[in-house]
C-alpha positions as MATLAB code, in Angstrom:
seq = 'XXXXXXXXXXXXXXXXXXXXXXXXXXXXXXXXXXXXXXXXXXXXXXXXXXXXXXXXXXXXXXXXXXXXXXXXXXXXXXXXXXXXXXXX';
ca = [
     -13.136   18.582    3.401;
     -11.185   19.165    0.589;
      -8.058   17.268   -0.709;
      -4.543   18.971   -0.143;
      -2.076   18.437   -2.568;
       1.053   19.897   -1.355;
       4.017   17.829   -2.318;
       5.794   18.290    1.078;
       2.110   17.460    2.749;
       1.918   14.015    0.708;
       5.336   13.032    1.324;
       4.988   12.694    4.951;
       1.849   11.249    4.567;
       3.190    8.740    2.574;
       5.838    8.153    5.292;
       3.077    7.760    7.621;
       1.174    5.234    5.749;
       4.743    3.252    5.362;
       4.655    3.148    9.072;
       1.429    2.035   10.080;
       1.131   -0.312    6.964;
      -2.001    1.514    5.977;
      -3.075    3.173    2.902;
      -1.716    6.569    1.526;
      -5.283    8.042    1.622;
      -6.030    6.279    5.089;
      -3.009    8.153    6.401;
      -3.844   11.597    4.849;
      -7.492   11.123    6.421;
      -6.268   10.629   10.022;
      -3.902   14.112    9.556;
      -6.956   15.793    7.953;
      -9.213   14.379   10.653;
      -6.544   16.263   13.217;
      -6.489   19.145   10.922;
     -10.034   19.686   11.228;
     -10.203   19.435   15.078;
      -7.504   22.119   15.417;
      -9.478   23.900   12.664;
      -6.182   24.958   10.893;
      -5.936   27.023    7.702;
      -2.471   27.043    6.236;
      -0.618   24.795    4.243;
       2.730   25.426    6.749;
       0.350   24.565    9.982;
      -1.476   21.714    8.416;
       2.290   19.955    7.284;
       2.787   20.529   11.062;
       0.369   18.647   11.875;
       1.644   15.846    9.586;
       4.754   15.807   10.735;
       4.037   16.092   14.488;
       1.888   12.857   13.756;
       4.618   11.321   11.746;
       7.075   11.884   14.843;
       4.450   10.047   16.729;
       4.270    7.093   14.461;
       8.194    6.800   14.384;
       8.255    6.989   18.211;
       5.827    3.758   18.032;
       8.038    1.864   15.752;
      10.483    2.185   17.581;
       9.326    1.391   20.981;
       7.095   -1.922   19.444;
       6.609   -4.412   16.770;
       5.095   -3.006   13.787;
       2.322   -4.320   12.272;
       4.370   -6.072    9.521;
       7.449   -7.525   11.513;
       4.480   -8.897   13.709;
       3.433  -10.817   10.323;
       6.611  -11.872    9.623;
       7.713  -12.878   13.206;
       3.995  -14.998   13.447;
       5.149  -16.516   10.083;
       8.654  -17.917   11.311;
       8.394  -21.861   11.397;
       9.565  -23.240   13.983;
      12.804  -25.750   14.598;
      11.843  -29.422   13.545;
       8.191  -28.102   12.533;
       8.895  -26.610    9.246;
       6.716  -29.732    7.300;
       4.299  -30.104   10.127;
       0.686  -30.372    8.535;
      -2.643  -31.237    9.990;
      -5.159  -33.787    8.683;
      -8.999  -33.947    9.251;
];
């Protein structure tokens, strides 16, 4: 499969990858992955694609914690345990 290089294409990729905390070419690989199951041709059907996916991805941000505030919420200390520290 080749690459696509469409600005438009690449910007909602990127968008996508923001989401799901994942890599730029990790994101374009699971719209070209779609892309290739629909076996789609043009560049206006395969941003379609990418942005139907994207509308997914915001949908799931909303509706749950995202990978990152998950990381930061696990990373809150807690009240009074802030210099807690365990010895062997």
């Amino acid at each position: 499969m080749y690459s696509i290089n469409d600005r438009e294409y690449l910007k909602i990729c990127a968008e996508i990858a923001k989401l799901m905390s994942i890599s730029l070419s990790s994101a374009k690989k699971k719209v070209e992955i779609q892309i290739a199951k629909k076996g789609l041709k043009t560049i206006e059907e395969k941003r379609q694609v990418a942005y139907e996916l994207l509308k997914i991805c915001k949908k799931d941000e909303s509706t749950k914690l995202s990978s990152s505030k998950l990381l930061d919420k696990l990373l809150e200390n807690l009240d009074g345990q802030d210099n807690f520290l365990t010895e062997d």
